[in-house]
NULUMGU-69312 format. One record per residue (C-alpha): residue in one letter; x, y, z. Coordinates in pm, 1 decimal, always signed. Each point is the difference from the previous one (the first is absolute). Layout:
REM residues N
rest  east  north  up
a  X  Y  Z
...
This chain:
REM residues 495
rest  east  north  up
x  -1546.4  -2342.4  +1805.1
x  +343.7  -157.5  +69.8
x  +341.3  +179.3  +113.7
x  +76.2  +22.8  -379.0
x  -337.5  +71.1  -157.7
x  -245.9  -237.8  -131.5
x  +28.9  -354.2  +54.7
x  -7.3  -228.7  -329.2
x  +86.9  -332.7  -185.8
x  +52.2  -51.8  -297.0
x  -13.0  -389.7  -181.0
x  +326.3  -129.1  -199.9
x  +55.1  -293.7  -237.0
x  +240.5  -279.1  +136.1
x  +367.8  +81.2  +90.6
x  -80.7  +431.8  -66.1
x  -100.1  +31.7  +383.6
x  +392.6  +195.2  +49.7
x  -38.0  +146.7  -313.1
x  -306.9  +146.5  +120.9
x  +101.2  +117.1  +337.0
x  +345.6  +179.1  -105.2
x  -227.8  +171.4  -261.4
x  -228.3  +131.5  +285.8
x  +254.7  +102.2  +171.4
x  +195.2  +182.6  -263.4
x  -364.7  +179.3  -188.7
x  -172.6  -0.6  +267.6
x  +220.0  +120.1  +298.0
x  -216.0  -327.6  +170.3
x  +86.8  -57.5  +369.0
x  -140.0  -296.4  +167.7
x  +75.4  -265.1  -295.4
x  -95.7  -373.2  +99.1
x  +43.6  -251.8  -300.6
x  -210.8  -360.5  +32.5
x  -29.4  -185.2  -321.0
x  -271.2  +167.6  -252.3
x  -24.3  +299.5  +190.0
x  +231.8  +292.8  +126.4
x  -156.5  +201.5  +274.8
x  +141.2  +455.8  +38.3
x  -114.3  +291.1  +150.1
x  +42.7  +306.6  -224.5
x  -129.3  +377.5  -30.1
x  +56.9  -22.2  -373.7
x  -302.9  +88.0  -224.8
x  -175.3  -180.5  -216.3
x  +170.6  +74.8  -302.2
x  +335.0  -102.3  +150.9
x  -158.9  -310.4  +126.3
x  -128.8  -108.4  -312.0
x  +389.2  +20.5  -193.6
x  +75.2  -324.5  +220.6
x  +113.0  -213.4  -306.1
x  +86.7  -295.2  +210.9
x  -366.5  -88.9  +161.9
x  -333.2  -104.5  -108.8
x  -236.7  +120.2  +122.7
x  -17.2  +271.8  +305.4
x  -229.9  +14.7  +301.2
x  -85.4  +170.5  +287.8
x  +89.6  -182.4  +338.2
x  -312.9  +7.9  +189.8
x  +106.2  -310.6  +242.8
x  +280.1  -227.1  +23.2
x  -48.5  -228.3  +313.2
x  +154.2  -336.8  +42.8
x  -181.0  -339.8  -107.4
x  -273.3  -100.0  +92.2
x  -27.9  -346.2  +186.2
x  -169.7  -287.6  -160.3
x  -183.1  -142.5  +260.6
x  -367.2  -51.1  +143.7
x  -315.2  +75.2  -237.1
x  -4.7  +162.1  -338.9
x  -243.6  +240.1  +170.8
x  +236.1  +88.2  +238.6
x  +279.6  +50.5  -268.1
x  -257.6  +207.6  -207.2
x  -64.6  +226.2  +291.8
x  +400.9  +40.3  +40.1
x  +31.3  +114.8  -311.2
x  -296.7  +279.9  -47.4
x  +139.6  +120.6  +337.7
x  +308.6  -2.4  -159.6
x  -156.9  +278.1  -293.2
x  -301.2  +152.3  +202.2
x  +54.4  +286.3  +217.3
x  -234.6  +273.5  +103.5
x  -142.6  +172.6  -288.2
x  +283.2  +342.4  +92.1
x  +288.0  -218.5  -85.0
x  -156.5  -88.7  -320.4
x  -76.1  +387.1  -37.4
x  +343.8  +78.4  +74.0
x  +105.1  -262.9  -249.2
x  -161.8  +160.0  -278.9
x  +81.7  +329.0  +33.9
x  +354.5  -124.4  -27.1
x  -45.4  -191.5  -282.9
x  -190.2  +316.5  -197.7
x  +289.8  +222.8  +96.6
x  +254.8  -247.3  -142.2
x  -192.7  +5.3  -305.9
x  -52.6  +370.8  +19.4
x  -427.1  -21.6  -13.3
x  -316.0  -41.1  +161.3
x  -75.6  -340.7  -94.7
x  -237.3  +75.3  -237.0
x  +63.5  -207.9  -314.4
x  -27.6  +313.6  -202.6
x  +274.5  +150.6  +138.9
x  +220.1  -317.7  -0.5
x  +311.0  +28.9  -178.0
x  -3.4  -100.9  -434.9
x  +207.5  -290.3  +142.9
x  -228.7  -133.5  +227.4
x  -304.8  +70.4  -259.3
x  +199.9  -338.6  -206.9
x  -185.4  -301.1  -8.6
x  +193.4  -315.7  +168.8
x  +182.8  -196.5  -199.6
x  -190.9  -280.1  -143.6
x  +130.3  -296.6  -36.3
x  -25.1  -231.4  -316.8
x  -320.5  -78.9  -163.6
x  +45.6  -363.0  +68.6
x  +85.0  +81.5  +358.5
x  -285.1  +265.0  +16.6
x  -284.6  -224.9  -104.5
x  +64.9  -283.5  +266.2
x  +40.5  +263.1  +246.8
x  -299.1  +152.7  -77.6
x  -172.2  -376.3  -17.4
x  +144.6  -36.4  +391.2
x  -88.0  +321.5  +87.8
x  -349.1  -48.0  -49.8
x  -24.7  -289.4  +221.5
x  +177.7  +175.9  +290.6
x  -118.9  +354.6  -27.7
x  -317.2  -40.4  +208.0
x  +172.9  -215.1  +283.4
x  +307.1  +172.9  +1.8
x  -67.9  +343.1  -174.0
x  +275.1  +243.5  +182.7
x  +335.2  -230.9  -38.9
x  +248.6  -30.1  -260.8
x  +286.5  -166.3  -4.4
x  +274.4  +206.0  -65.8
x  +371.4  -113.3  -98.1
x  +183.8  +269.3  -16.2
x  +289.3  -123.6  +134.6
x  +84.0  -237.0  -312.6
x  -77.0  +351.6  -185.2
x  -351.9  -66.5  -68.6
x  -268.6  +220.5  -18.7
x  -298.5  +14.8  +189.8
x  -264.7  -58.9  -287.7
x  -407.0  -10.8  +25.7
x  -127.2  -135.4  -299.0
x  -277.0  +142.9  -229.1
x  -368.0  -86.3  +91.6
x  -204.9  -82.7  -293.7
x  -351.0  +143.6  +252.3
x  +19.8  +208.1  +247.8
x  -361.8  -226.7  +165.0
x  +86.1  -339.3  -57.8
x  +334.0  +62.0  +202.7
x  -96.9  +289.4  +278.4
x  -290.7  -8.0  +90.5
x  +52.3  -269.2  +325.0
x  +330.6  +150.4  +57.4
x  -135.0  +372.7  +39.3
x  -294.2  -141.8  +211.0
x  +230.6  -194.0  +256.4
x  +279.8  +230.4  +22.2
x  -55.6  +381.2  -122.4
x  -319.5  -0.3  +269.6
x  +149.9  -140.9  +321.7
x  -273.3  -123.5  +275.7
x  -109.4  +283.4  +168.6
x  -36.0  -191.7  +339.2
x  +369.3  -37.8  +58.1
x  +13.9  +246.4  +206.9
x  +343.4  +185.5  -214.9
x  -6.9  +365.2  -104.2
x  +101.2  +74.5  -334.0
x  +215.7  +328.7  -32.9
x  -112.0  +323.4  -131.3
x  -225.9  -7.9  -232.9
x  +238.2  +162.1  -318.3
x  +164.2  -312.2  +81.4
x  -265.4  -238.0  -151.1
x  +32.6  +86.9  -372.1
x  +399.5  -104.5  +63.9
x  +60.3  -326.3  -185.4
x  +254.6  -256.2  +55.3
x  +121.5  -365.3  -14.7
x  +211.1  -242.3  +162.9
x  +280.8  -186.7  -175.3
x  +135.3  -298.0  +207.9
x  +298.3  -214.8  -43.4
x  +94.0  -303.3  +263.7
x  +252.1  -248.6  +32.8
x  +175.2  -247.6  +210.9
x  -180.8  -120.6  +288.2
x  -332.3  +203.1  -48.6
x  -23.2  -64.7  -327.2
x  -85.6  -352.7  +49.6
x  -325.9  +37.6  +266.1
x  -108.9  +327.8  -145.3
x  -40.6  +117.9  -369.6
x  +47.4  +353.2  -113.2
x  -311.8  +49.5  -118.1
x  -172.7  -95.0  +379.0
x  +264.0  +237.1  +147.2
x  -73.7  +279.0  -259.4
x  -392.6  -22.8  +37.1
x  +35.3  +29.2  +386.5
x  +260.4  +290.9  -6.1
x  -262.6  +182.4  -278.8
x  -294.8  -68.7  +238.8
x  +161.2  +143.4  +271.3
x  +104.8  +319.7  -155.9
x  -371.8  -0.7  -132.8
x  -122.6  +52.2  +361.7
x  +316.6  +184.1  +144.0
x  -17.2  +249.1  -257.0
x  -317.3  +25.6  -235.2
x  +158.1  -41.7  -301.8
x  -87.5  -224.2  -316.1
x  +141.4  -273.8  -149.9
x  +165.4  +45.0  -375.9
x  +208.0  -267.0  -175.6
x  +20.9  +212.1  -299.8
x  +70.9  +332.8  +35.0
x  +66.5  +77.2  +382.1
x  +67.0  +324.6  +152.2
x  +231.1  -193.6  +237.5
x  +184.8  -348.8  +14.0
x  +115.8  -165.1  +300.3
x  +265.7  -250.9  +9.9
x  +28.5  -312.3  +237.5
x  +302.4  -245.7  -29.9
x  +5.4  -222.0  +252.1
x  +301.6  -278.0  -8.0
x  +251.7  -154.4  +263.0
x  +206.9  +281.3  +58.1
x  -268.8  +284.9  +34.5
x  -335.8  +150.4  -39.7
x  +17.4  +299.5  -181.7
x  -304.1  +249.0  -135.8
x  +76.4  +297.7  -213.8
x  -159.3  +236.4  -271.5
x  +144.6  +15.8  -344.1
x  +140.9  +346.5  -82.3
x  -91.2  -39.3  -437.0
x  -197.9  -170.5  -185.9
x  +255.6  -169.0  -216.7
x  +327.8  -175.3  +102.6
x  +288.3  +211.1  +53.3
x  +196.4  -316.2  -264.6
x  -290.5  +153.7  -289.6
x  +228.8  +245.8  -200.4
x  -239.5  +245.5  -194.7
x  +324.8  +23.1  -204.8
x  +27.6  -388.2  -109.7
x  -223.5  -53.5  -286.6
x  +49.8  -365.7  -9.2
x  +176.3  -159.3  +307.7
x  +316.7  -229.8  -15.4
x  +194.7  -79.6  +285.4
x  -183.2  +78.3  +331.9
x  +88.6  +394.1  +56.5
x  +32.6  -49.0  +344.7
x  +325.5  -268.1  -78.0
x  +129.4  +205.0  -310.2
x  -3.3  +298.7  +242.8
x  +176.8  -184.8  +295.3
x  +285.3  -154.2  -285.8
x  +5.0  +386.1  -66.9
x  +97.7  +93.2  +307.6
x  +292.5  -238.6  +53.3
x  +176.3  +130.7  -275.3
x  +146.1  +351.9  +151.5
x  -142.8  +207.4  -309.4
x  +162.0  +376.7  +73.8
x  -74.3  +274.4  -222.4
x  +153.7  -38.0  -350.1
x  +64.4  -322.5  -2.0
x  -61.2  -254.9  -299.2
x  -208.5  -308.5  +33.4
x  -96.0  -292.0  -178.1
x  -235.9  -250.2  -31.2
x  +116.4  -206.1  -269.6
x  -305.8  -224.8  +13.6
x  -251.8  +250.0  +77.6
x  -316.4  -182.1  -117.6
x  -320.2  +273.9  +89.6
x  +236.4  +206.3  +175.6
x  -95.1  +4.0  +360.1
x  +293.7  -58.9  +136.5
x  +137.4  +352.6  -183.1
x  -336.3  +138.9  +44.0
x  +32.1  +1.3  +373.9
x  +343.8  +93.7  -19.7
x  -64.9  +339.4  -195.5
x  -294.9  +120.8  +212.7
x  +215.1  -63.5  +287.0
x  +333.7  +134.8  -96.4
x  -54.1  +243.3  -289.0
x  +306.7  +126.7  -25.6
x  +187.4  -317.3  -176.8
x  -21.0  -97.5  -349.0
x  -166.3  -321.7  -64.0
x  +59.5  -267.3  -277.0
x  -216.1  -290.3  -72.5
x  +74.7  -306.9  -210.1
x  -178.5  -294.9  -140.3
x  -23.2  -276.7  -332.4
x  -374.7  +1.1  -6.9
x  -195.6  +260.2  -166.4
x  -310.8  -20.0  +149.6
x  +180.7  +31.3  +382.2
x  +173.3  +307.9  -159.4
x  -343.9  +191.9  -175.5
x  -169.5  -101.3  +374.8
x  +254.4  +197.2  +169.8
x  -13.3  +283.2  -249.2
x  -347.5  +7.0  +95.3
x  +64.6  -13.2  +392.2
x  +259.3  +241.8  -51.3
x  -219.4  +237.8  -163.7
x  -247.2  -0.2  +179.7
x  +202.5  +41.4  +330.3
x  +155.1  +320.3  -185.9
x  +387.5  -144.0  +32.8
x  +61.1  +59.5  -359.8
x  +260.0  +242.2  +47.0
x  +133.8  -287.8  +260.0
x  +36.3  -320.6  -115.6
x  +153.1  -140.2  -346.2
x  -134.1  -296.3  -105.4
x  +243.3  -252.6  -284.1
x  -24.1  -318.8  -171.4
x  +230.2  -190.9  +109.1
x  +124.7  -384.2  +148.5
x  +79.4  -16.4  +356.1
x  +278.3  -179.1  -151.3
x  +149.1  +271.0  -229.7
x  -63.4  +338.3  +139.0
x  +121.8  +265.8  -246.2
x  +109.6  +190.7  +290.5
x  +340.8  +117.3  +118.5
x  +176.8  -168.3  +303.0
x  -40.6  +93.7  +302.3
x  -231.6  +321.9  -91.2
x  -278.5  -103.3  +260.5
x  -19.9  +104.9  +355.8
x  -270.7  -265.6  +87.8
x  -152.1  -351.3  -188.8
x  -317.2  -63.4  +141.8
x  -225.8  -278.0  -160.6
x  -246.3  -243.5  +38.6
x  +143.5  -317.5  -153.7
x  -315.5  -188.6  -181.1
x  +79.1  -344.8  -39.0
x  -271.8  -237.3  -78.3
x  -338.9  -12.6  -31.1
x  -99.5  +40.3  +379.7
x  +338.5  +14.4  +120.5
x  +57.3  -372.6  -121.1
x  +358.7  -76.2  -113.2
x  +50.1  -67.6  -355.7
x  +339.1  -28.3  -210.3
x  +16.6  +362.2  +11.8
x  +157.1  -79.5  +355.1
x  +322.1  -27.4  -203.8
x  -18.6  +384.3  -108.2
x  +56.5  +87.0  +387.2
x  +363.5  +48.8  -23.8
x  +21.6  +185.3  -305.3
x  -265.7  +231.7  +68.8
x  +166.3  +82.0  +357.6
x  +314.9  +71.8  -153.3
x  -129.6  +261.0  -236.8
x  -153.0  +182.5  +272.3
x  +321.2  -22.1  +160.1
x  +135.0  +152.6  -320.5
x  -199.5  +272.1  -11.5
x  -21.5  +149.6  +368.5
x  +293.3  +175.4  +132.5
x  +237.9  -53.7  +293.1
x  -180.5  +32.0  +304.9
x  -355.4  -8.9  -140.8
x  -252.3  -213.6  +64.3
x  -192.4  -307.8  -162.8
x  -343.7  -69.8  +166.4
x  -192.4  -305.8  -120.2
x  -337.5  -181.2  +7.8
x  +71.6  -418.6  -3.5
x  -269.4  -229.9  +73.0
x  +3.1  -305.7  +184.8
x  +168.8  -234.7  -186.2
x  +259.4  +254.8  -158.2
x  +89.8  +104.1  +355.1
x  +62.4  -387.4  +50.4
x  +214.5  +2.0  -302.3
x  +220.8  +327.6  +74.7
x  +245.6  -200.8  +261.1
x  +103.5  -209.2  -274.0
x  +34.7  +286.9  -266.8
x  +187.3  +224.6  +288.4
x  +194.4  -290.7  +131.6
x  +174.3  -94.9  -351.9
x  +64.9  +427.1  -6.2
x  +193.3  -28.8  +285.5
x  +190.5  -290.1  -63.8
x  +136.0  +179.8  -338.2
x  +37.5  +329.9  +164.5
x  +132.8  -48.4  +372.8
x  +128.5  +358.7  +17.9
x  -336.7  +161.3  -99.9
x  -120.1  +79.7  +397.4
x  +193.6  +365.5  +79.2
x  +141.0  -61.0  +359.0
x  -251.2  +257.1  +123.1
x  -267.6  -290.6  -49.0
x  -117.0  -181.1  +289.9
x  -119.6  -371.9  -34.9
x  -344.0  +62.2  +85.5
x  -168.8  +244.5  -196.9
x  -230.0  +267.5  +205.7
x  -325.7  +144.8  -158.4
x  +59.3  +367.8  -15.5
x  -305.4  +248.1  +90.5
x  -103.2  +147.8  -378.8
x  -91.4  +347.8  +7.5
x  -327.6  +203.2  -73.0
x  +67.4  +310.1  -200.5
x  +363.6  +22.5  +36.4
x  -51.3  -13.9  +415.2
x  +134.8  -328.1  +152.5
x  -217.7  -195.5  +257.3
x  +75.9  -155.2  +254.7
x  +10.6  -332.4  +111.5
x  -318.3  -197.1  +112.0
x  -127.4  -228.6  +251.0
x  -313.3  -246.9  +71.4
x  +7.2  -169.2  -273.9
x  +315.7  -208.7  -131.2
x  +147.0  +124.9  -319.8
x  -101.2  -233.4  -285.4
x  +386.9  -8.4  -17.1
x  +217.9  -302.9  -139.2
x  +343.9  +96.9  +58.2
x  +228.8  -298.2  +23.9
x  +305.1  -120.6  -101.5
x  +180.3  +310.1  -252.0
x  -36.7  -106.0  -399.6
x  +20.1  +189.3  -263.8
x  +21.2  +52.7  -374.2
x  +278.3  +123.2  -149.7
x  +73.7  +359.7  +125.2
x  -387.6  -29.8  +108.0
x  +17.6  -75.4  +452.9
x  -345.6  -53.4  +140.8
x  -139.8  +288.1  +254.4
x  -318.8  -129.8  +108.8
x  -270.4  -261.6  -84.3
x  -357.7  +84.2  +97.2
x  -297.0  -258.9  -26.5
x  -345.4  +135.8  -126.1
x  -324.7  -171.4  -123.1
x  -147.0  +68.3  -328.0
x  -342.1  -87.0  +49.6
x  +8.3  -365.3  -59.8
x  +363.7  -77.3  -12.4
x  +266.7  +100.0  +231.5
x  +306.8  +216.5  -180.5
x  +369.1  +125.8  +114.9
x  +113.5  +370.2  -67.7
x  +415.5  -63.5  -76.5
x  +181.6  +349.6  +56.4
x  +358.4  -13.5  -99.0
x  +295.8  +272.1  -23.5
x  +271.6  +23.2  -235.5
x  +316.5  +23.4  +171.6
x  +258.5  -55.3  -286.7
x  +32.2  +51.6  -380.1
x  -173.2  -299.8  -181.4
x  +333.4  -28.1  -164.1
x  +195.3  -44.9  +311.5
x  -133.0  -314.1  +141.3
């Protein structure tokens, strides 16, 4: 056990690694907080109902080794061997290992006792995407039955498609790998050990991703445990899964803590905007009890969604033109139980019939374009920024969701602001703007190191009364996006 309790890591989406770590810190109490990109690394004594609030991570995992990595060089056999050394150890560590893992998930290990979360199925992916992984599956299962390749650091989930026969599929694979030769000389653990079930999910890039395959690495790792410890392969429905990632910058094996992502909200009935994002725009905008805050193109919701489960105490408004955005986010907001909460109106982004300056914090995710293309709409930018400038009040805050090619675009829309309004910047503004720690629950956090804030901050611009105060980059999945967070430090009137 480290200094301050477990060791962990959680995974993060693109440009949320600080978000991540300040949130550790400021939940968690975490000491020992190393960021690298996709991952932030803690040490904590918090339990496992604190530790699965993180709102900023993906999915969470037990630190079993973190070691350097490994050298490409000589034989595949040789880097094969390097890496089951890397997992194997004498059959008490893995004893020890366990018993950790059951008392962080307060059982035995026996799956009746597992928690109603962990009783979920995995996530299955579409039928489309289902059916040729299934088709693939059956070709590699009895080569390579223990490995799966698991992204979870783009946010997806680990997912072992369903087998049509149990025979046509398992019968090799149990053969070869559940019944290790008894000539090699290895001593399985105790024998309660043997009914335990696990698998291996491997992931590997850079260097040793182009001489050996995950799959190769996976199979060895799960042979090796086979011997080391007695237990038995189970792609489906393990007792136990063990995580390799293996890349330029380290080799790293874990245990997931749950089943499901900590980014799956049982309180999203149908998902907009990743939570994880909506949560970290959230947390930029200083929501204090009793404020009022808006999202005045509030699609599904999420953005507010997070907000309210976070910071209860303020009163949340959500707008939007389209009716079916507006029933979805009844929906989400019903189901999440936020009724009392949130207020949802019909209304144009460009027309809000809402008072000045009657909003502590704007927060929205501005959807222009199918796929974040550019289309005439472009031309709405300016008006649509200065009725959120409207409508927040003097020293609140405007945080924003641009994509690629509206972030391009917002020099030239802040540039022409300036040139009509040369007094807007309050002489307390400095020329470069500094990303600000948000806070988690009211408690700021502070500052964080390792990784490079996905921060932007050059030359000052602004709109209007509207002066930048940090730009963070993040990935959505396929694209790349900017979070805009903005103040208010005048009247709109007084520009």
């Amino acid at each position: 056990m480290a200094a301050g309790g477990e060791r962990y890591f959680c995974t993060a989406g693109g440009g949320l690694e600080p978000f991540l770590a300040r949130e550790v810190r400021a939940r968690l109490g975490a000491t020992e907080v190393d960021c690298v990109s996709g991952k932030v690394f803690f040490s904590t004594g918090a339990a496992p109902g604190e530790l699965r609030k993180l709102k900023s991570g993906e999915r969470l995992f037990l630190l079993l080794k973190r070691r350097p990595p490994l050298a490409v060089a000589g034989s595949r056999g040789k880097m094969l061997h390097e890496i089951k050394s890397l997992v194997t150890e004498e059959p008490k560590y893995w004893l020890d290992v366990l018993s950790t893992w059951r008392n962080l998930h307060g059982h035995e290990g026996k799956k009746g006792n597992v928690s109603q979360e962990d009783r979920l199925p995995l996530k299955r992916k579409s039928e489309e995407e289902a059916n040729t992984a299934t088709k693939r599956q059956k070709t590699e299962q009895v080569r390579e039955p223990v490995s799966e390749e698991c992204r979870v650091e783009a946010g997806e989930r680990c997912v072992v498609p369903e087998r049509k026969s149990n025979q046509d599929c398992w019968t090799e694979s149990k053969t070869s790998l559940e019944d290790p030769p008894k000539s090699s000389g290895e001593k399985p653990v105790a024998n309660e050990q043997l009914s335990f079930s696990f698998r291996v999910s491997c992931r590997c890039s850079g260097a040793i991703a182009r001489i050996l395959p995950s799959q190769e690495i996976g199979r060895a790792v799960g042979v090796a445990l086979m011997k080391q410890c007695g237990w038995r392969a189970d792609l489906r429905d393990p007792d136990l899964e063990i995580f390799v990632h293996l890349n330029d910058i380290h080799s790293v094996v874990g245990i997931p803590l749950f089943r499901l992502p900590l980014a799956n909200r049982e309180y999203i009935k149908t998902a907009g905007l990743r939570s994880t994002v909506a949560w970290a725009m959230a947390s930029l905008a200083e929501i204090s009890a009793g404020a009022f805050v808006l999202d005045p193109m509030c699609g599904l919701g999420t953005i507010l969604l997070e907000a309210a489960k976070e910071w209860p105490e303020a009163c949340y408004w959500g707008a939007d033109i389209s009716d079916s955005q507006l029933e979805g986010a009844d929906v989400n907001i019903r189901t999440a139980g936020l009724m009392d909460k949130i207020e949802l109106l019909k209304a144009s982004v460009k027309a809000l019939p809402l008072p000045s300056e009657s909003f502590d914090a704007v927060i929205s995710d501005i959807p222009f374009g199918k796929k974040f293309k550019i289309t005439k709409d472009i031309q709405l930018l300016p008006d649509i920024l200065q009725e959120m400038e409207r409508v927040v009040r003097v020293g609140g805050t405007v945080v924003l969701l641009l994509s690629q090619d509206l972030h391009k675009r917002m020099d030239g829309i802040t540039k022409c602001a300036e040139n009509e309004s040369p007094n807007a910047v309050s002489d307390g503004a400095s020329e470069t703007a500094t990303a600000k720690a948000p806070a988690v629950g009211g408690n700021p956090s502070s500052s964080v190191g390792g990784v490079e804030e996905s921060f932007l901050g050059s030359r000052q611009t602004h709109f209007g009364s509207l002066v930048p105060d940090g730009v963070y980059g993040v990935s959505l999945g396929k694209t790349d996006a900017f979070i805009y967070k903005y103040r208010k430090i005048s009247a709109a009137g007084n520009r």
